[in-house]
KOLPAKE-774772 format. One record per residue: x, y, z of N, C-alpha, C in turn; residue in three letters. Coordinates in steps of 0.02 Angstrom, whole numbers, padded with zeros to 5 digits, always signed. Atoms other than C-alpha are relative to their C-alpha. Example, Ala and Ser with C-alpha at 12.3 -4.5 7.8 and 13.67 -1.06 7.14 Angstrom:
2
+00045-00059+00000+00615-00225+00390+00045+00060+00000ALA;-00042-00059-00003+00684-00053+00357-00039+00055+00037SER;
This chain:
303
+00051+00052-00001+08476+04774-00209-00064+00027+00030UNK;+00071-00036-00034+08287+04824-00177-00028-00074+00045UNK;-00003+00066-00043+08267+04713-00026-00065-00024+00013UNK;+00075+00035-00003+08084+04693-00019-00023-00041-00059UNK;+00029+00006+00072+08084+04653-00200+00042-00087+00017UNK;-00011+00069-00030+08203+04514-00125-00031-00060+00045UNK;+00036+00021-00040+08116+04458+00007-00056-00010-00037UNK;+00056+00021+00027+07963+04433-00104+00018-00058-00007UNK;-00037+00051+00060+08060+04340-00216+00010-00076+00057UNK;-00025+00049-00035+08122+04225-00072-00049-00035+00042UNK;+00047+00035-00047+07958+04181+00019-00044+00001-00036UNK;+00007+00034+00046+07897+04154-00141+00006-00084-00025UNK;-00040+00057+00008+08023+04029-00178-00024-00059+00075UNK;+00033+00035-00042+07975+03958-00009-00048-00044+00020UNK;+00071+00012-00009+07810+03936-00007-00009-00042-00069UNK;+00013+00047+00041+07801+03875-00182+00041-00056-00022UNK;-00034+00043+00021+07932+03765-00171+00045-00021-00056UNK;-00034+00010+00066+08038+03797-00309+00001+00087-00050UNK;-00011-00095+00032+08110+03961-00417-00060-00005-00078UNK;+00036+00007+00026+07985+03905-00564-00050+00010+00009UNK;+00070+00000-00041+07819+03885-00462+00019+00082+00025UNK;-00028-00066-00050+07907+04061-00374-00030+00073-00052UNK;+00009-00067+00042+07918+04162-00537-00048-00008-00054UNK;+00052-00011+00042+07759+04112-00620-00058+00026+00034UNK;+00027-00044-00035+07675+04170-00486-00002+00069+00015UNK;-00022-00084+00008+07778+04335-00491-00027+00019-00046UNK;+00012-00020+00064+07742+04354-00678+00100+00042-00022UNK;-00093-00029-00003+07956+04365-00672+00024-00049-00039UNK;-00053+00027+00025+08099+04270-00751+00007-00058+00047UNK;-00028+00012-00026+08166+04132-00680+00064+00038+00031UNK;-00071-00024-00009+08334+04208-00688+00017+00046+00042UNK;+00002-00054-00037+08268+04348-00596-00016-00036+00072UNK;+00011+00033-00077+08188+04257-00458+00058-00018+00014UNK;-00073+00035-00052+08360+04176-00432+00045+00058-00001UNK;-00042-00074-00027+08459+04346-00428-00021+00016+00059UNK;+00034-00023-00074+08348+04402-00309+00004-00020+00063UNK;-00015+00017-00048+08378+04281-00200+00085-00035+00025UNK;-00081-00001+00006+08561+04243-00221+00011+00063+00035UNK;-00016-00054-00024+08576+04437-00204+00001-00004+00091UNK;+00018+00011-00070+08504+04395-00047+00034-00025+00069UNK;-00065+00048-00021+08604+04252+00021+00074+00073+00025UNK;-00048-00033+00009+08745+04362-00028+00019+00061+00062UNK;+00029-00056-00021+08680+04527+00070+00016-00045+00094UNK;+00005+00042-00075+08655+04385+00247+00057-00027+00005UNK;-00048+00049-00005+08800+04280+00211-00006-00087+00022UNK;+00011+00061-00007+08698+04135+00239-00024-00021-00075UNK;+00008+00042+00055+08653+03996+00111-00094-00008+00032UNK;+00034-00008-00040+08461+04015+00143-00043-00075-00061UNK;+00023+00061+00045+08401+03849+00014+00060-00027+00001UNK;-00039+00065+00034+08473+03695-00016-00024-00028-00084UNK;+00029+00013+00100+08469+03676-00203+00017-00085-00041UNK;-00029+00041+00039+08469+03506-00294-00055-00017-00089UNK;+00022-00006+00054+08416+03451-00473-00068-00015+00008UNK;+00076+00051-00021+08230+03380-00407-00052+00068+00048UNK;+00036-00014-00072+08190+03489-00264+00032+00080+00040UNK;-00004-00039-00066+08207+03641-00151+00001+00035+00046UNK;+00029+00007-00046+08196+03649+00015+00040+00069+00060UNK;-00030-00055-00052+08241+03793+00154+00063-00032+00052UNK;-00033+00022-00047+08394+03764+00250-00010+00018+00077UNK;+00008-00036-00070+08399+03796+00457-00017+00078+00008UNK;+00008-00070-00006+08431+03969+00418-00032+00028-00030UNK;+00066-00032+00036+08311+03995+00299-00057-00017+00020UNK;+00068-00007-00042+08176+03931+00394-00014+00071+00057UNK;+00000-00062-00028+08211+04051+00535-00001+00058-00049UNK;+00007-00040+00025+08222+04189+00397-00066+00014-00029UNK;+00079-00009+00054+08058+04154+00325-00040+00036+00051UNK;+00035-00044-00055+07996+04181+00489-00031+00093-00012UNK;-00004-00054+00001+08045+04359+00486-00027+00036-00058UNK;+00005-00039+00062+08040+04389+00324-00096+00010-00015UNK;+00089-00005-00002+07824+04346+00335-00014+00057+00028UNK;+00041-00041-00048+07810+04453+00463+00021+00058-00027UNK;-00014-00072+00024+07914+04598+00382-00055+00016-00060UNK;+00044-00009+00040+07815+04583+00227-00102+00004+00010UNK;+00032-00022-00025+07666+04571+00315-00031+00092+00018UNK;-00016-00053-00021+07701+04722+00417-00007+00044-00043UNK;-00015-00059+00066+07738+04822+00243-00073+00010-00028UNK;+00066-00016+00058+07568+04769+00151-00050+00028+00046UNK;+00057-00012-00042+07461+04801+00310+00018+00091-00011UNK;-00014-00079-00008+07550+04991+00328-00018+00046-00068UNK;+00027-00031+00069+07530+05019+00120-00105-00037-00002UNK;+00075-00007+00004+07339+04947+00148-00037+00087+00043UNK;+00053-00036-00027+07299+05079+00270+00033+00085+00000UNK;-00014-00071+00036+07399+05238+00193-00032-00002-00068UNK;+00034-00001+00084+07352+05215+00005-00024-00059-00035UNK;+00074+00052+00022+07199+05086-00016-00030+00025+00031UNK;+00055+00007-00029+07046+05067+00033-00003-00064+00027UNK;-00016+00076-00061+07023+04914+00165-00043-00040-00063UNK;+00054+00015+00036+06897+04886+00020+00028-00037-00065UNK;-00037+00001+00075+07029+04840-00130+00059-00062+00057UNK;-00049+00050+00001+07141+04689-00144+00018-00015-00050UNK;-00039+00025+00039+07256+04617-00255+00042-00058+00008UNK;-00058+00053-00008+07378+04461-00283-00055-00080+00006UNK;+00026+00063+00009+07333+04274-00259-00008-00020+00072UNK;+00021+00016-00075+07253+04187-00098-00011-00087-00034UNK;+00003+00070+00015+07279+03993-00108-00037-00022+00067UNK;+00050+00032-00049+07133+03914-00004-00007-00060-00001UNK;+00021+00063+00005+07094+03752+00046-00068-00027+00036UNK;+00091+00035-00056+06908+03671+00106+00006-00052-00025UNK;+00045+00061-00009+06808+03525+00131-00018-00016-00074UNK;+00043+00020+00065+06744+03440-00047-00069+00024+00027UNK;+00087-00006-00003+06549+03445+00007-00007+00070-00004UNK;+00014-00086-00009+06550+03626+00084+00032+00028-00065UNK;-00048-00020+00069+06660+03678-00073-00046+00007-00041UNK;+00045-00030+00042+06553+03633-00190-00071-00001+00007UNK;+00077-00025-00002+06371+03651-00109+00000+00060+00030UNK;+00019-00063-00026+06412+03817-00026+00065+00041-00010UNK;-00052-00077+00021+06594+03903-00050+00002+00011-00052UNK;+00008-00024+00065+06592+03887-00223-00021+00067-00028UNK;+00048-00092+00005+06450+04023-00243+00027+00028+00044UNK;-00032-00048-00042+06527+04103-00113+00057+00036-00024UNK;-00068-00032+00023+06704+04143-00187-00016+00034-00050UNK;+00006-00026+00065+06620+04194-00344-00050+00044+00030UNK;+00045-00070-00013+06505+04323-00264+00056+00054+00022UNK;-00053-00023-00045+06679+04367-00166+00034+00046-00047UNK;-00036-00025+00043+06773+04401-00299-00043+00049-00091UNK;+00030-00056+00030+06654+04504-00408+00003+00039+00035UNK;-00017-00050-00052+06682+04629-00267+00073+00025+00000UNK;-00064-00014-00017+06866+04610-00289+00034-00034-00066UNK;-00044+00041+00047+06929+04573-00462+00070-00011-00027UNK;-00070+00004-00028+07107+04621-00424+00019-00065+00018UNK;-00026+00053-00029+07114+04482-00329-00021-00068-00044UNK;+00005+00066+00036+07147+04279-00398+00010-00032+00080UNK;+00017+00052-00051+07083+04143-00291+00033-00063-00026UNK;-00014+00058+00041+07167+03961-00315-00034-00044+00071UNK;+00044+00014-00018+07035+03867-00236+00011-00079-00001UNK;+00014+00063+00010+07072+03672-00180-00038-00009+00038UNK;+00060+00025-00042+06936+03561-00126+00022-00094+00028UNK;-00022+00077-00014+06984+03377-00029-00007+00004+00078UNK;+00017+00017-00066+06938+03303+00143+00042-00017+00040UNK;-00070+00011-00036+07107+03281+00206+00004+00062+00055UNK;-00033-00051-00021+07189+03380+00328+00065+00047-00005UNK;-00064-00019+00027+07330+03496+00256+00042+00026+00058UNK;-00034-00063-00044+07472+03589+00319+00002+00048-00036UNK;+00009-00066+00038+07447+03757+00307+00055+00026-00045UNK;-00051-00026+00019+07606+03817+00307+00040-00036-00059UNK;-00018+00056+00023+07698+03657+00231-00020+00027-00083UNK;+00008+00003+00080+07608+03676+00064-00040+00040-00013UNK;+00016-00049+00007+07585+03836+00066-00060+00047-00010UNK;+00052-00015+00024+07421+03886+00081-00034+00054+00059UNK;+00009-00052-00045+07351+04070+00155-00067-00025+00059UNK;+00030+00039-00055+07215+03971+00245-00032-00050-00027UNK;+00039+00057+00032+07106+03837+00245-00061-00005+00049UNK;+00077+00009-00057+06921+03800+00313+00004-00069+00006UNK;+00019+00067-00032+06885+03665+00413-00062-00004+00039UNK;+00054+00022-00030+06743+03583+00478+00000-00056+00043UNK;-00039+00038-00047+06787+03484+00637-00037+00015+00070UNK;+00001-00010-00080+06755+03476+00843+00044+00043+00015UNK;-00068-00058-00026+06851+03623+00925+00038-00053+00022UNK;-00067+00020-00017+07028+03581+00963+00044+00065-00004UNK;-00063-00050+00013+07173+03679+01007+00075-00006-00025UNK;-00047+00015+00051+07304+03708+00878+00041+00066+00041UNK;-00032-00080-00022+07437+03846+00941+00038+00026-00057UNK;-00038-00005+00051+07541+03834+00776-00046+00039-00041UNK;+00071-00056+00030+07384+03924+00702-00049+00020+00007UNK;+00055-00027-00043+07263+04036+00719-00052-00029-00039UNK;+00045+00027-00019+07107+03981+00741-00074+00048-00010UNK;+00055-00054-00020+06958+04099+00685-00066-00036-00011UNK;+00054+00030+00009+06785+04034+00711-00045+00037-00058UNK;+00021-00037+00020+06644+04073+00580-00059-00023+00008UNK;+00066+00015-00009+06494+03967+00617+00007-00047+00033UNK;-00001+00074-00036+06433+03819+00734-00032-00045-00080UNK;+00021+00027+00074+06383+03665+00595-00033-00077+00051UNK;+00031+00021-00033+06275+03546+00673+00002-00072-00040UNK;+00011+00063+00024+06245+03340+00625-00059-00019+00006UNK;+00048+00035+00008+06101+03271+00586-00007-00093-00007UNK;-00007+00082-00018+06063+03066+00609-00075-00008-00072UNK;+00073+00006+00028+05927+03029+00462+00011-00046-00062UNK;+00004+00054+00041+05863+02911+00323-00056+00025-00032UNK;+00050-00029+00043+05736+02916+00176-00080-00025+00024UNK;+00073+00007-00016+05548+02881+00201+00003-00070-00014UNK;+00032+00066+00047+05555+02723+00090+00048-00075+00071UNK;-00032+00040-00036+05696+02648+00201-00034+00001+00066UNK;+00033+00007-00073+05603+02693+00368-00075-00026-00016UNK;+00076+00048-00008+05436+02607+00298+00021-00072+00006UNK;-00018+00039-00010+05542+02465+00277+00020-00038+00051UNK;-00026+00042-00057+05629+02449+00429-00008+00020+00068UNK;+00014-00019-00051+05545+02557+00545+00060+00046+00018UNK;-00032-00053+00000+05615+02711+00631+00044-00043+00061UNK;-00025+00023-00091+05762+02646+00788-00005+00039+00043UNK;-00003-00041-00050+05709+02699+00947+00050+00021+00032UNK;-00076+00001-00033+05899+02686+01016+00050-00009-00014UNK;-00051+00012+00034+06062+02728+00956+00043-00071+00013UNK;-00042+00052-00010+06107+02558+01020-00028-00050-00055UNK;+00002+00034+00055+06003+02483+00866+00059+00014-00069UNK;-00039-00018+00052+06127+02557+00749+00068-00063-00024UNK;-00047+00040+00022+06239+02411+00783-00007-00063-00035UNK;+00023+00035+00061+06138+02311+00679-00044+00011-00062UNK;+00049-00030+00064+06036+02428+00567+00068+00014-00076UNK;-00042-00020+00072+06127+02475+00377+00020+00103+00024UNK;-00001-00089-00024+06220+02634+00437+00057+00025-00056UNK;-00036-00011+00034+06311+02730+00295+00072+00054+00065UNK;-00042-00073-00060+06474+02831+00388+00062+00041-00026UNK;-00045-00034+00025+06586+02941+00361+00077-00016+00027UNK;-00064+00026-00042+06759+02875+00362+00075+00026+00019UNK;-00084-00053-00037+06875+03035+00406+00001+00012+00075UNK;+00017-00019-00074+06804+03031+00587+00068-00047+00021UNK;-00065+00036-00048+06952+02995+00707+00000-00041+00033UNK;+00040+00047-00053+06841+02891+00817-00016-00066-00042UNK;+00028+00063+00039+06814+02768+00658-00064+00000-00012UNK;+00095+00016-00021+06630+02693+00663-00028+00016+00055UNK;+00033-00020-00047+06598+02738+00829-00025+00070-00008UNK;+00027-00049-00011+06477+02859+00847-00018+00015+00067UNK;+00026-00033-00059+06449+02975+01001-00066+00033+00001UNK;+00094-00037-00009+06289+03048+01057-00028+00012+00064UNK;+00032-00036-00070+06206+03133+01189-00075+00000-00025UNK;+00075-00011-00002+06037+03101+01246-00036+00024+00053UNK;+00034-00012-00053+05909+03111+01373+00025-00025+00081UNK;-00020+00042-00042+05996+02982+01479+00089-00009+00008UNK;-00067-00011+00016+06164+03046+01445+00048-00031-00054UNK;-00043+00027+00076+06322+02997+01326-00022-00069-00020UNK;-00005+00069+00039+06308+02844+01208+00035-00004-00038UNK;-00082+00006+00077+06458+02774+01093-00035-00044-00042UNK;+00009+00071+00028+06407+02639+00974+00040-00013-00071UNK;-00038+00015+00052+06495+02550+00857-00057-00010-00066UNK;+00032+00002+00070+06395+02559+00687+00004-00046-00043UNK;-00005+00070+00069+06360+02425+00562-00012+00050-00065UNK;-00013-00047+00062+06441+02531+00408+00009-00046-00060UNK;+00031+00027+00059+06366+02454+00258+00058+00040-00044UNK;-00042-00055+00038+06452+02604+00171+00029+00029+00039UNK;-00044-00033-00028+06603+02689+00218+00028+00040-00054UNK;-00004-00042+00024+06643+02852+00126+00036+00067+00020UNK;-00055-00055-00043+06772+03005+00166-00042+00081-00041UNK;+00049-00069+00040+06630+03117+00062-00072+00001+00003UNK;+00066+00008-00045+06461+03153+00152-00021+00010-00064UNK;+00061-00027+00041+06369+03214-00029-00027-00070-00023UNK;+00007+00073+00000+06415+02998-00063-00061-00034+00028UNK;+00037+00008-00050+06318+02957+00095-00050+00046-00009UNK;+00081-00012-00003+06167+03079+00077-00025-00043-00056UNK;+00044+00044+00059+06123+03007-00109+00009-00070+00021UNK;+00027+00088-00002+06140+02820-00050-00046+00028+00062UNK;+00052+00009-00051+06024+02866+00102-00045+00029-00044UNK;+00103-00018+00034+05877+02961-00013+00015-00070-00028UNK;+00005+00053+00040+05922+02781-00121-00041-00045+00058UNK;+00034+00073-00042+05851+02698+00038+00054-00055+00019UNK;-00052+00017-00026+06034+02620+00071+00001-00024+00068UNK;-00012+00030-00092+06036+02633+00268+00003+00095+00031UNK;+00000-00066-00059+06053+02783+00405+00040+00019+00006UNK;-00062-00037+00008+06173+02931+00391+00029+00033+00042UNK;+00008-00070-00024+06244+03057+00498+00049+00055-00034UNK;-00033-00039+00024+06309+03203+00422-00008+00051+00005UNK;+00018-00041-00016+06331+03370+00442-00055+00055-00048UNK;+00060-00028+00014+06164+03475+00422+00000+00033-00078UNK;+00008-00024+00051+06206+03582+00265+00030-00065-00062UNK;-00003+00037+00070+06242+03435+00155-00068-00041-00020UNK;+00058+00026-00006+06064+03365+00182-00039+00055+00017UNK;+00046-00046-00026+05968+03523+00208-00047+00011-00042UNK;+00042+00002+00038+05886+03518+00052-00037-00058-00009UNK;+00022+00062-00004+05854+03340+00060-00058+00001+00068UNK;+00064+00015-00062+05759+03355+00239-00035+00075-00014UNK;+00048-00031+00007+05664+03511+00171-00068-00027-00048UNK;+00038+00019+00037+05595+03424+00021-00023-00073+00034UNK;+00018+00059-00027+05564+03272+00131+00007-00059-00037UNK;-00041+00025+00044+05690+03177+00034+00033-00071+00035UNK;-00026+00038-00062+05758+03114+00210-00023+00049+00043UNK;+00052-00012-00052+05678+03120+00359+00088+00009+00058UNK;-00033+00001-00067+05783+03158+00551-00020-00055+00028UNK;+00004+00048-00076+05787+03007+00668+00028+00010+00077UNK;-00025-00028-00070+05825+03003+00838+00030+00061+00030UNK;-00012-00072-00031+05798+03178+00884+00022+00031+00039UNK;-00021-00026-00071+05829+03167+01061+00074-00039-00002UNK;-00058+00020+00028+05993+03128+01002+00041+00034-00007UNK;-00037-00060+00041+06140+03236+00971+00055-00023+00005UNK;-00071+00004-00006+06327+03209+00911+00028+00067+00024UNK;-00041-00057-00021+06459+03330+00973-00014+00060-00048UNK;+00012-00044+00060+06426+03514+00872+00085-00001-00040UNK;-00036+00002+00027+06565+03546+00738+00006+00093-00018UNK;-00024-00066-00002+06647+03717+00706+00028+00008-00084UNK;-00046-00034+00061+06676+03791+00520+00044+00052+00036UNK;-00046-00056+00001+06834+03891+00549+00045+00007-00061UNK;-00070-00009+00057+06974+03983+00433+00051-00031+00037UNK;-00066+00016-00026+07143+03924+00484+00058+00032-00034UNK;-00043-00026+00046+07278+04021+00429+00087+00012+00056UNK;-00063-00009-00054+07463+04053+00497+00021+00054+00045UNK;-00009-00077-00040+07508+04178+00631+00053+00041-00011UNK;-00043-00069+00016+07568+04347+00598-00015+00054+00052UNK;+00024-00053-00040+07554+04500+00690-00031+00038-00040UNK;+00059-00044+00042+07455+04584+00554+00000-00045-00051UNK;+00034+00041+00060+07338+04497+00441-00001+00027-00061UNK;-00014-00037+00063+07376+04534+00275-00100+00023-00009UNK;+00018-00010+00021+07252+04625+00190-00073-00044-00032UNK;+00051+00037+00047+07164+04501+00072-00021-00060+00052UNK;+00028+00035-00031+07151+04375+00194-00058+00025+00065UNK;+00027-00025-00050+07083+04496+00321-00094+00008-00038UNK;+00055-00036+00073+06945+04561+00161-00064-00081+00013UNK;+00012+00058+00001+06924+04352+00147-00055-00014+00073UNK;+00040+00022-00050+06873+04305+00323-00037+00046+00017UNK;+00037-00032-00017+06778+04448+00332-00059-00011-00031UNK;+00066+00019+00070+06655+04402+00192-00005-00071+00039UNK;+00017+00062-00003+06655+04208+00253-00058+00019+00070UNK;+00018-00004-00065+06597+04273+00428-00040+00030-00018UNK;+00066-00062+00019+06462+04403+00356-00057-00063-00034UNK;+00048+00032+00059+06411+04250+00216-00038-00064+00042UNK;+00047+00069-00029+06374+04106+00331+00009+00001+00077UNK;+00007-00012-00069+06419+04166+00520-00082+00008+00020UNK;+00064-00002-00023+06213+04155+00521-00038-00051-00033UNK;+00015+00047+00053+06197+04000+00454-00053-00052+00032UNK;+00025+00062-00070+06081+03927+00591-00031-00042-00028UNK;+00062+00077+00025+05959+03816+00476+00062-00028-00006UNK;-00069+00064-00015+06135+03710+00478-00004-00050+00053UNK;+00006+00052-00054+06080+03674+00645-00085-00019+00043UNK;+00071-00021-00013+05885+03690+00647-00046-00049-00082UNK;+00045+00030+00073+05845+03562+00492-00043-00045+00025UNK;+00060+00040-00031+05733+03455+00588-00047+00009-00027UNK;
């Protein structure tokens, strides 16, 4: 039995949840993917899946095996990257997950400048405002755009600060005048974003220290690009973070309000699962995200 060729096969099957999803990803057989890992079984003497007609899923001992088995395979591609490659060459598939907005107003072009550099490599690229599990549904990382927090189940690599802006269009502030105090917000038309954990309350730091206020959310939306076009519509007052309105407050589309104002900053990071060596393509990956927008300061300078 060629045991790495097993071990593919089996944290394959893992990750994609099934010997189908396993061996179209290989470019293999079913029949083979399941040798491979039978052989396997066979080789441990454990039963490392629970198999039924619908579904499946890793047993006790195949969770603990996956463990190992990441890190062995790991281990292998990092040692064949840095005898016979170039740190410069990749291959295989990288399943990513981001933000909808950032997705498609800024990684989009990004992956596709990425991967003209690297056409070995296939990207499978989802975009949704949820929070995934990495591991769970299998995915080599995912960007997020969030308040630091500490996660220990994964690492954690920063690649830019991402800043919020508070603003509205010209037509709506002739109308209703600019508010001097985030405490008008609880009766002005405030569009909000409704994946915040805090709800409608908004935080803010000013001159005179913190302010919370509860928001009168006209519109409630889990997709900031929603909320910028009803605020240029003249809708009501947004906050969102800086690069989804950056073109909007250059062309003076929407204006900044309450300047001396600030919500908490927000952190684009990768998130990916811990290994003791970063594979290859993901290493290639966050190296390009951190070169492409780790200097992204008009994010936090659109005033």
């Amino acid at each position: 039995m060629d045991k790495f060729a097993a071990l593919k096969a089996f944290v394959s099957v893992a990750e994609r949840g099934g010997f189908a999803a396993a061996a179209r990803e290989r470019g293999q057989s079913r029949s083979a993917v399941n040798r491979f890992v039978i052989a396997l079984e066979d080789e441990l003497g454990a039963q490392l899946f629970n198999r039924t007609t619908r579904q499946v899923s890793l047993t006790a001992e195949g969770v603990a095996f996956y463990e190992r088995a990441v890190f062995i395979l790991s281990v292998l591609e990092d040692a064949e990257r840095d005898v016979g490659a170039s740190r410069h060459e990749s291959a295989g598939q990288l399943r990513v997950n981001a933000p909808m907005s950032f997705g498609t107003l800024h990684l989009g072009t990004a992956v596709a400048e990425f991967m003209s550099g690297h056409p070995k490599l296939r990207i499978e690229l989802h975009l949704n405002d949820r929070i995934v599990d990495v591991i769970e549904e299998g995915f080599d990382l995912a960007i997020r755009i969030a308040e630091p927090r500490e996660d220990t189940t994964l690492v954690d690599l920063r690649i830019c600060d991402v800043g919020r802006v508070i603003c509205a269009s010209p037509d709506y502030l002739r109308a209703h005048g600019p508010p001097a105090h985030p405490r008008e917000l609880k009766t002005r038309r405030c569009l909000h974003y409704g994946n915040l954990p805090s709800g409608n309350l908004w935080r803010l730091t000013g001159p005179g220290g913190n302010v919370s206020v509860h928001v009168n959310n006209v519109l409630c939306s889990n997709n900031g690009e929603v909320l910028r076009d009803a605020a240029v519509r003249g809708i009501g007052i947004t906050m969102v973070p800086g690069f989804i309105v950056e073109q909007e407050l250059r062309t003076g589309r929407l204006v900044t309000i309450l300047d001396d104002f600030h919500a908490p900053q927000l952190v684009l990071t990768a998130i990916y699962p811990p290994t003791r060596y970063l594979s290859a393509k993901i290493r290639l990956f966050t190296d390009f995200l951190i070169a492409r927008f780790g200097n992204s300061s008009s994010w936090n300078h659109v005033r």
